[in-house]
Structure formats: C-alpha cells, structure tokens
ZAVOTI-354758 format. One line per 2 residues: number of its first residue (from 0); for each residue x, y, z of N, C-alpha, C. Coordinates in steps of 0.001 Angstrom, whole numbers. Example, Ala and Ser with C-alpha at 12.3 -4.5 7.8 and 13.67 -1.06 7.14 Angstrom:
2
0> 13190,-5690,7800,12300,-4500,7800,13200,-3300,7800 | 12850,-2250,7080,13670,-1060,7140,12900,30,7870
# end
This chain:
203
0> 94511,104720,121374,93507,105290,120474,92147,104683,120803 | 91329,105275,121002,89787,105170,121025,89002,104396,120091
2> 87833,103346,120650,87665,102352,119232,86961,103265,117874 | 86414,104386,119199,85593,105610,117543,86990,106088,116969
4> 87844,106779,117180,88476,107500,116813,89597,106391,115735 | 89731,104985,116204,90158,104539,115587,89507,103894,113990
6> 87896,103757,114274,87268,103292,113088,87485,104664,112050 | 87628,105626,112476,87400,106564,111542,88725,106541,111048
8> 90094,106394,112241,91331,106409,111363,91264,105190,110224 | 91282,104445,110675,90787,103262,109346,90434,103865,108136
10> 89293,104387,108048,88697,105251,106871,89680,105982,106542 | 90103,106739,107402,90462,108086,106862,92123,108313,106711
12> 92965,107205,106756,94658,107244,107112,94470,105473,106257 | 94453,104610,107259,94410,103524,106479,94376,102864,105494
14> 92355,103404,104821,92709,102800,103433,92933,103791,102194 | 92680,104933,102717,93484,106114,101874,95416,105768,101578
16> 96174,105271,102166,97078,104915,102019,96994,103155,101245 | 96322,102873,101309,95946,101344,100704,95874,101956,99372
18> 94939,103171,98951,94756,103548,97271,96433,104042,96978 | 97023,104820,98033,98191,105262,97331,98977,104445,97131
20> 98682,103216,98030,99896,101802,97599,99459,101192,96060 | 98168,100816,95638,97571,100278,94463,97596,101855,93348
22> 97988,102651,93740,98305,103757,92683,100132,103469,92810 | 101347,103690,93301,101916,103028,92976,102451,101928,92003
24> 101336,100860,92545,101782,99742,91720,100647,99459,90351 | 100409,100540,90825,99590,100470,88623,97919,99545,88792
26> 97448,99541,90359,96404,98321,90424,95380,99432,90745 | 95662,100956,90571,93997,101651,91036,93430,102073,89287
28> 92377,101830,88800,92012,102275,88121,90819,103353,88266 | 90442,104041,87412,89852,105662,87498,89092,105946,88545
30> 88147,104566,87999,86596,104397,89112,87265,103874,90673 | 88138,103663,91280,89138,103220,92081,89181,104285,92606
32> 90467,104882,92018,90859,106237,92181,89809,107161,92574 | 88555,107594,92063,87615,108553,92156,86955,108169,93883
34> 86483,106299,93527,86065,106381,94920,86599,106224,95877 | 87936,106242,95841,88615,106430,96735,88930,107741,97440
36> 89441,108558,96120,89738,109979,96863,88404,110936,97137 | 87238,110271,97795,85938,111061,98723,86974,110800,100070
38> 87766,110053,100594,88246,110178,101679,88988,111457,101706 | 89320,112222,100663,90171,113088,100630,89630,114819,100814
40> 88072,114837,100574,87507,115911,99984,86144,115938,100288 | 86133,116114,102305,84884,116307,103012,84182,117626,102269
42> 82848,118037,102855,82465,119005,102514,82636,120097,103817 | 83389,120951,104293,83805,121359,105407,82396,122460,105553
44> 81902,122108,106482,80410,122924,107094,80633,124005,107935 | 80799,125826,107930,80572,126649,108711,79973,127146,108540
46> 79663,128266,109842,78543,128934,110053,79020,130472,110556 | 78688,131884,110041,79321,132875,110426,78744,133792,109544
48> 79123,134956,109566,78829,136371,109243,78663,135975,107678 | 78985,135161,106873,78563,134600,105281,77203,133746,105347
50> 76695,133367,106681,75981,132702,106445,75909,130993,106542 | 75521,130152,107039,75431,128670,106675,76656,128618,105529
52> 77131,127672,105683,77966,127149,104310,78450,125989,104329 | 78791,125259,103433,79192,124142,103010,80127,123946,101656
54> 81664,123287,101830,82100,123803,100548,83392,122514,100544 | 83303,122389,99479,84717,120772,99449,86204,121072,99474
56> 86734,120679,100123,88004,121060,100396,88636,119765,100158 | 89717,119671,99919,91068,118861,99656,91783,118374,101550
58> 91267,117533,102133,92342,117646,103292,92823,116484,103540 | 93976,116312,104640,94587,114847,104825,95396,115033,106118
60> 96205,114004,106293,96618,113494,107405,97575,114672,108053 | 98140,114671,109155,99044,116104,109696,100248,114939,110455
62> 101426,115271,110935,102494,114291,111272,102395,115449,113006 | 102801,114247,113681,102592,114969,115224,103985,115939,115559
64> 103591,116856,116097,104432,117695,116421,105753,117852,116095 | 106251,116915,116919,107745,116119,117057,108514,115646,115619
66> 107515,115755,114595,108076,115146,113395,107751,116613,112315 | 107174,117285,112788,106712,117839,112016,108193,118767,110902
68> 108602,119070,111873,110063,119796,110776,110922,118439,109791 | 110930,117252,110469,111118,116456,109033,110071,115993,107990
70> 108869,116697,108170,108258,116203,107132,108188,117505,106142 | 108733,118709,107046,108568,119898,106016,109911,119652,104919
72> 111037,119103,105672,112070,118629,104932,112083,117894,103594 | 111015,116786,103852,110659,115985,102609,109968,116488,101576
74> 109078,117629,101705,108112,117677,101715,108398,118923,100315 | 109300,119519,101038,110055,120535,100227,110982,120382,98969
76> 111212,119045,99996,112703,118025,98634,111652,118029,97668 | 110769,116635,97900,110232,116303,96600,109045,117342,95862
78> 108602,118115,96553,107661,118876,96055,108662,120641,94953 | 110173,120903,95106,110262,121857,95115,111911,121454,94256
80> 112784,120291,94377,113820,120195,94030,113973,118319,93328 | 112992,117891,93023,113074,116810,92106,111371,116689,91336
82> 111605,116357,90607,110809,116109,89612,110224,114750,89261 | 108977,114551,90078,108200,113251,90051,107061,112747,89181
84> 107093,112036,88128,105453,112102,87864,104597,111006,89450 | 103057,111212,88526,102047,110540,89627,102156,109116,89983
86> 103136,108673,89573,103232,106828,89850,104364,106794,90894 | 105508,107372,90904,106228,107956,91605,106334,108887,92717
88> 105190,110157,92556,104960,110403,93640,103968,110095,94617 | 103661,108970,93675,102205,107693,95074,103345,107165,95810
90> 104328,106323,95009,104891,105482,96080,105511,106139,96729 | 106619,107395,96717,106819,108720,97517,106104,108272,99221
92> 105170,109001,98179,104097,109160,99578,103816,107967,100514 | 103492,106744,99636,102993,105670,100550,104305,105221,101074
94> 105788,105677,100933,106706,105049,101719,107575,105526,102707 | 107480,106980,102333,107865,108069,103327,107305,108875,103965
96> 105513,109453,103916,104856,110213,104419,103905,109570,105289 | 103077,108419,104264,102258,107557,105075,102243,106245,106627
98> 103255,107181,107173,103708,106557,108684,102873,106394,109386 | 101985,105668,109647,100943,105853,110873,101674,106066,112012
100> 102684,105933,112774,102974,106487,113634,103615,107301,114522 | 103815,107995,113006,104432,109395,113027,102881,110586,112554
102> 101709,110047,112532,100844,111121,112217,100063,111174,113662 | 99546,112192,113613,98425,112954,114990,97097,112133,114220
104> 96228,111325,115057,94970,111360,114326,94064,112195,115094 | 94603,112807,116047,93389,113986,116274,93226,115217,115411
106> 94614,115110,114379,94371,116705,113446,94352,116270,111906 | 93716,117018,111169,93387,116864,109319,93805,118846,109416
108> 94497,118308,108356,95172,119252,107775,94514,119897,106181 | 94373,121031,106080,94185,121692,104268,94331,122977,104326
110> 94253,123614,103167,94636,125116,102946,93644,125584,102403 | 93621,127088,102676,92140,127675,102650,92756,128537,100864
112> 92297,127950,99932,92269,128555,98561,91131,129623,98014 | 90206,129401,98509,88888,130190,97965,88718,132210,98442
114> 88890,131823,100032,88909,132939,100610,87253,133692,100463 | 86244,132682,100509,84893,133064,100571,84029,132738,101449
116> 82891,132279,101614,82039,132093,102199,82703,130996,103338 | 83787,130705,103496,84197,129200,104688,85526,130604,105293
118> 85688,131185,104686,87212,131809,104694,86545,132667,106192 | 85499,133496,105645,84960,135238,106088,84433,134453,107748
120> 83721,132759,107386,83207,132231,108261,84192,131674,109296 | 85300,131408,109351,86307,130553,110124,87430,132048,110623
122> 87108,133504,110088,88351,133695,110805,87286,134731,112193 | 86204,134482,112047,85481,134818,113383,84854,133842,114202
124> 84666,132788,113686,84266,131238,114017,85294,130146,114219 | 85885,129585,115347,86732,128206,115020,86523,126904,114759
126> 84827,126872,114266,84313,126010,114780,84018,125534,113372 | 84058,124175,112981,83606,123068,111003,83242,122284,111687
128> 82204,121459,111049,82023,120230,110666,82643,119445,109513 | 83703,118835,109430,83782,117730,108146,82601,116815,108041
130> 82078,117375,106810,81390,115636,106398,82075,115142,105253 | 81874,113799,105598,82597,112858,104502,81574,111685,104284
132> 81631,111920,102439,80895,110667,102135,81510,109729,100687 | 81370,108439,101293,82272,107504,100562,80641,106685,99648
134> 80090,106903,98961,79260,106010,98328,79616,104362,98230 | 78425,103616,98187,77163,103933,98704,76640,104503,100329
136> 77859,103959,101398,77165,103798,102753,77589,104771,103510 | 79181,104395,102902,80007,105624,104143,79663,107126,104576
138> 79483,107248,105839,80076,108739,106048,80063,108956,107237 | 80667,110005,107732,81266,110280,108876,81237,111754,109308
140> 80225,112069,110078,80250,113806,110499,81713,114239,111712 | 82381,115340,111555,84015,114928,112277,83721,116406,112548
142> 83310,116859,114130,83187,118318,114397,84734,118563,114714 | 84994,119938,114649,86460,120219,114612,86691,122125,115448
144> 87628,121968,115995,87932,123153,116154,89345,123257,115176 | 88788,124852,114574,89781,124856,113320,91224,126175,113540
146> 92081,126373,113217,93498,126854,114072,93736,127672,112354 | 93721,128511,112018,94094,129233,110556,95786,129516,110945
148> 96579,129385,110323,97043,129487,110039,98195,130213,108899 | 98665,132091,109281,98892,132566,107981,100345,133025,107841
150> 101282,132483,109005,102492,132893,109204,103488,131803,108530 | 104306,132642,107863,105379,131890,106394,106007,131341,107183
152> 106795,131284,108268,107770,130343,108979,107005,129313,109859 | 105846,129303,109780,105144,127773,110373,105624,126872,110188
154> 105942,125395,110818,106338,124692,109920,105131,123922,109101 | 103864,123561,109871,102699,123307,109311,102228,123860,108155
156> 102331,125119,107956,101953,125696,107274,102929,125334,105538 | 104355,125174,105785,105162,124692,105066,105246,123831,104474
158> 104828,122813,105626,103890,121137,105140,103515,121101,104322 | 102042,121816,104681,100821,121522,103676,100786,122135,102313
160> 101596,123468,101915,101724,123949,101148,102663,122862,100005 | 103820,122771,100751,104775,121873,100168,104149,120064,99425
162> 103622,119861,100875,102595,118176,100569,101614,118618,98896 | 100938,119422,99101,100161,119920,98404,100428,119951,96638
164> 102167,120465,96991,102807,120411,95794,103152,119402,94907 | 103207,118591,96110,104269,116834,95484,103477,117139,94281
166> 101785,117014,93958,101198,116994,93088,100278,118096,92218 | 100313,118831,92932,99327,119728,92504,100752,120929,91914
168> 101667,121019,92139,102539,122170,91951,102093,123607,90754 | 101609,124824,91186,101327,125782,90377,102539,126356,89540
170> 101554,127665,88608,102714,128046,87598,103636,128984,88452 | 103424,129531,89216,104059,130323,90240,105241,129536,90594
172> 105872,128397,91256,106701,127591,91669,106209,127104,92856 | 105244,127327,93729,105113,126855,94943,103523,127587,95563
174> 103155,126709,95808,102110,127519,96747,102310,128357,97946 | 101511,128931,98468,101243,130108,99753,100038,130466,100281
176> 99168,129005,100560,98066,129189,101575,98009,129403,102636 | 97186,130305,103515,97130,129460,104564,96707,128414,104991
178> 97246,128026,106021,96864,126402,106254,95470,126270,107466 | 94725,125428,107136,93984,124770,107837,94306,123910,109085
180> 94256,123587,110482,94258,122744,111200,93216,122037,111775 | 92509,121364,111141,91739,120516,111969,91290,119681,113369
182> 91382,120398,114448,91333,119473,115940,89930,118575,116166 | 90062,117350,116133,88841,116974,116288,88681,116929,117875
184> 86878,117169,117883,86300,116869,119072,85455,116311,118918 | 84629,115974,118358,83768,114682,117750,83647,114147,116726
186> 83337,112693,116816,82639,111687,115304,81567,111301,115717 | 80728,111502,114782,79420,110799,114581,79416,109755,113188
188> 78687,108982,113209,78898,107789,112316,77265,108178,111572 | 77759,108986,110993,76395,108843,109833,75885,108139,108410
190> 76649,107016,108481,76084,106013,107689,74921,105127,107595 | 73881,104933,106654,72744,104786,106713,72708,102917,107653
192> 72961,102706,108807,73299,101641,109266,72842,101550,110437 | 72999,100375,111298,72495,100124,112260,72754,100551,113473
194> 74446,101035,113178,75392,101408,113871,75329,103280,113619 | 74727,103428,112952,74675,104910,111951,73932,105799,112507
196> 73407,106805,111204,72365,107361,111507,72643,108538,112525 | 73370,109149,112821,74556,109982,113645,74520,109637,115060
198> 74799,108335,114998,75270,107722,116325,76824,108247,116557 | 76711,108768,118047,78211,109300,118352,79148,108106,118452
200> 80083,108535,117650,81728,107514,117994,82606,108151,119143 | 82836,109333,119102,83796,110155,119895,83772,111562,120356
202> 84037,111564,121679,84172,110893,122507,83169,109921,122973
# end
C-alpha cells in the first residue's frame, strides 16, 4: 500500500472502525459519534447533463473480490434473519466485517437512494469526486471512477444493500439500491496544513 493511499486508509477504515469498537463498548458518546461518522458521509461531487452537483451520501469500506460472496453471507444473516439492536450490531461489525485484510482500499462502496441530480449525472458520467470533511482540519478530496451497479444477483450489490440493513433496515423488509462502486484514482490532502491545501497524495 502506498504511503498516500495508506494515510487516507487510516482516516477512512482505521479509525472509523476505532468508533465502531468504542460504540460497542458503550465509550462513544453523541458528540463522538457525530464526529466521527463525517468519515462516513463525503459530499460526492458530479458533473453532467443536471449540472455541477454536490450531494452527501452514506459510503464505506467494500471486501476484495475473493471475499466478497462471504460477506454477502453475513451480511444477509445479520441484516435479514436475526435481530440486533445498535450496541450489538457495532460489535457485529467491528468483529466480523471490519477485517482490514479482507477489504480493497482502492474501492468505497454506497447506494444511489435519491435518483437526482448525482443519479441523471453518473449514469452518463463515471467520473465523482468524494470530499470528506472531519472538523476542524480534516479533509481529503478522493477522485473516483464510479461502476453503477443495478443487477439483483451482484454480489456487491447484495452487500451493500444487506450492510446497509444491519442498521438502517426499511418498512419494506430489505432494501434494493443500486449500488455505488467507488475506484479510486486520486487523493489530494486538502486540509488547511502544511502538508495540505490540495497537495496530491496519490498517485
């Protein structure tokens, strides 16, 4: 792994799994929790037949290829055939999903819910910017080529719908987005810093 590509996994896999361990064990409180999950909910930037746009999305980690049908497995269990509250399904997560080395850090994963101005823009465009900002300093511009995703036997697509559920689960029984794939091809480090200021990380 690359030292850019790795500072950003830090941010963005690392201590995001650090909040789900202290959610777990009862040590994140609100203001915790809140600033924590900006790692979770870039503002995804396209550009296309809607126009400029910018809009917050929900995204997270993707498991590499090779793993990917056992995580739809889990993913399905706990999201679809047991019944977790949120203290339970942190540690869930931080003990069975949060593998660093069973995840891709070249891909971020989310599902396209809105179907507007990012939707009309990405299925003629492959091209986002994630920005992410962690107050006060953090942030991180993450250009991406983006992969839509709308076929029911994906297993990705199964994933994220399913992941999605552990917590969010609708009145319907299950979600049916399509899924987002995130490929990164660059980081820029846009934190107001010395090191910042959209100095390229990666490549």
């Amino acid at each position: 792994m690359s030292a850019g590509i790795d500072k950003f996994w830090e941010y963005f896999f690392r201590e995001r799994k650090e909040l789900i361990k202290k959610m777990c064990e009862g040590r994140a409180g609100m203001d915790v929790f809140m600033l924590g999950f900006t790692r979770a909910t870039p503002v995804v930037i396209t550009c296309g037949p809607a126009g400029p746009n910018g809009s917050v999305k929900m995204v997270g980690p993707v498991p590499k290829k090779r793993y990917i049908l056992e995580y739809v497995e889990k993913a399905e269990k706990y999201a679809y055939k047991e019944r977790l509250d949120p203290k339970k399904a942190a540690c869930i997560l931080c003990q069975e999903f949060y593998i660093e080395e069973k995840m891709d850090p070249m891909l971020i994963g989310g599902l396209e819910m809105g179907f507007n101005h990012t939707w009309e823009n990405l299925k003629l465009s492959q091209e986002a910017t994630l920005l992410f900002y962690t107050p006060p300093m953090t942030s991180y511009e993450v250009r991406t080529l983006v992969e839509i995703i709308a076929d029911d036997d994906s297993p990705y697509k199964r994933f994220l719908n399913a992941f999605h559920d552990i917590f969010h689960k609708p009145h319907s029984g299950r979600s049916n987005y399509p899924a987002l794939l995130f490929r990164i091809k660059e980081i820029y480090d846009n934190s107001p810093t010395r090191k910042g200021f959209g100095k390229k990380m990666y490549p």
